[in-house]
N, C-alpha and C positions, 0 to 999 in steps of 0.2 A: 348514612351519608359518608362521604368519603373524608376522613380525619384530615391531610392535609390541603384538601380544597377548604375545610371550614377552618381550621386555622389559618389559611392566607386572608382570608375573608374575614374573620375577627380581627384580624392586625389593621387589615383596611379600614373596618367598623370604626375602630379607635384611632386610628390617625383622622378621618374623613370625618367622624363625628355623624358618619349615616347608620340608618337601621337596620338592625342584623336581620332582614329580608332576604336568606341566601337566593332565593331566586331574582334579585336584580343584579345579581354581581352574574361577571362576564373572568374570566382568568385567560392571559393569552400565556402560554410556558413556552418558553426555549430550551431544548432539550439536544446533543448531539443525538444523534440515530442508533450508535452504537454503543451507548451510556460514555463516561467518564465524568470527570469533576471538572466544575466551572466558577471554583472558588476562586477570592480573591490571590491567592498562592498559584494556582494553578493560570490564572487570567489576568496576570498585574497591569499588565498595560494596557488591555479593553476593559477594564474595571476602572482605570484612572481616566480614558477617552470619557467612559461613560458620566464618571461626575463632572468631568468639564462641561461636558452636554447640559447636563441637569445641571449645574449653578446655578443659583444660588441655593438651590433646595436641597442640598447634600449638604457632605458627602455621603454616600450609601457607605456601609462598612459592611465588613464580610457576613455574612449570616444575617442581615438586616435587611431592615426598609425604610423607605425612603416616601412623604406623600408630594406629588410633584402638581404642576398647573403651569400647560404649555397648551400656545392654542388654543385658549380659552375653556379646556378641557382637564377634570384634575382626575388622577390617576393614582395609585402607588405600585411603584417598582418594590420587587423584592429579588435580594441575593440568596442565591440557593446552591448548595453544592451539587444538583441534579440541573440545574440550568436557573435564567432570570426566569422572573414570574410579573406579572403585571396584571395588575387588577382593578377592573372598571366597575362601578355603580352607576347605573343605570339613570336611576330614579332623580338624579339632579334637573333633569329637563335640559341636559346639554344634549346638543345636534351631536347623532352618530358619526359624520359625516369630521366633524371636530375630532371626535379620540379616533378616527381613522389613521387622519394624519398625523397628529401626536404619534401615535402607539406606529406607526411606519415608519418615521423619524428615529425615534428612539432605536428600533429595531436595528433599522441601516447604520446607523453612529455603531451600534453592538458590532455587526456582523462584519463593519469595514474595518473595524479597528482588531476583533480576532484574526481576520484572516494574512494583515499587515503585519503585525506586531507578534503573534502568541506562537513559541514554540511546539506547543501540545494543542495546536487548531486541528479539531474535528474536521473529517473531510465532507460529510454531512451531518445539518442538522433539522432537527422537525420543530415547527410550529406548530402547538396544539392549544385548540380551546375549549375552558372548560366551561361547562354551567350548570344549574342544578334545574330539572323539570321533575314534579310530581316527588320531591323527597330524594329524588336519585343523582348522582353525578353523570353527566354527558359529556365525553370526551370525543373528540372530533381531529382529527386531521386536516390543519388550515394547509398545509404544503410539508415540502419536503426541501432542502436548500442544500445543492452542492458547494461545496470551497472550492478556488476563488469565484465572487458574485461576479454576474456580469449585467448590465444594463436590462436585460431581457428578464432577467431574474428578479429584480428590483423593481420591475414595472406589474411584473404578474405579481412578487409581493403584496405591492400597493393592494391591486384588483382583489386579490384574495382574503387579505386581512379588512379591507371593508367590507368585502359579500361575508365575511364572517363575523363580523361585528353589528351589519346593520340587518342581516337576511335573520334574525331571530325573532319570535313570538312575543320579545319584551319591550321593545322600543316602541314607544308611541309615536306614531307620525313619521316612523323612519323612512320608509320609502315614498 
């Protein structure tokens, strides 16, 4: 299994207080396309947008996590110097439909505030999601995101991050 999927997913474990069942965890990663670092140093002021967002459940600090509950949906965010990391468990019985729009929320607050604020704003970045099927890690391409966003960008966001959140084998009753 892939070391640092099951490490984001132990931190979850322990914050969330759910069962290390790696196949109901969901990881959405933010990643620029062309690598670089998206550390707190490198992203101060879409790092400081971001825990304004998440108040009262911060702050995240650099190399950290954070376990959040927005939307009636709880989550944890993680800082990563490869991109944020977000990590869903499944198994609570919350509606997909709920960490949709959490997990697109959160995302837009990210990506408005890098492309505003940060002097080292990537000019693309990818959304990927991971999960684990049969022992394995599954990596997926949810979209691909040019700098600056525009309306059109942010709506197929939306569309995409739910068909990829809800369109899995692990949801009961999703669709």
């Amino acid at each position: 299994m892939d070391t640092n999927f099951k490490r984001s997913v132990n931190r979850a474990i322990s914050l969330m207080g759910t069962p290390a069942d790696y196949k109901n965890y969901i990881s959405i990663k933010i990643k620029p396309s062309k690598g670089g670092c998206c550390c707190f140093h490198c992203w101060p002021h879409t790092w400081n947008s971001v825990n304004k967002y998440i108040y009262p459940f911060g702050p995240l600090e650099d190399e950290g996590d954070v376990l959040l509950s927005k939307n009636d949906a709880k989550y944890v965010l993680e800082c990563h110097e490869s991109g944020p990391e977000i990590i869903l468990y499944i198994g609570l019985g919350t509606a997909a439909i709920l960490f949709a729009k959490s997990i697109v929320e959160l995302i837009t607050v990210l990506l408005k505030a890098l492309q505003k604020e940060e002097r080292k704003c990537p000019g693309n970045l990818k959304i990927i999601r991971r999960r684990q099927i049969k022992g394995q890690i599954e990596e997926e391409e949810i979209m691909e995101i040019n700098i600056p966003l525009s309306k059109d960008t942010i709506e197929k966001l939306n569309d995409n991050v739910k068909n990829a959140i809800i369109n899995t084998d692990i949801w009961p009753d999703a669709r």
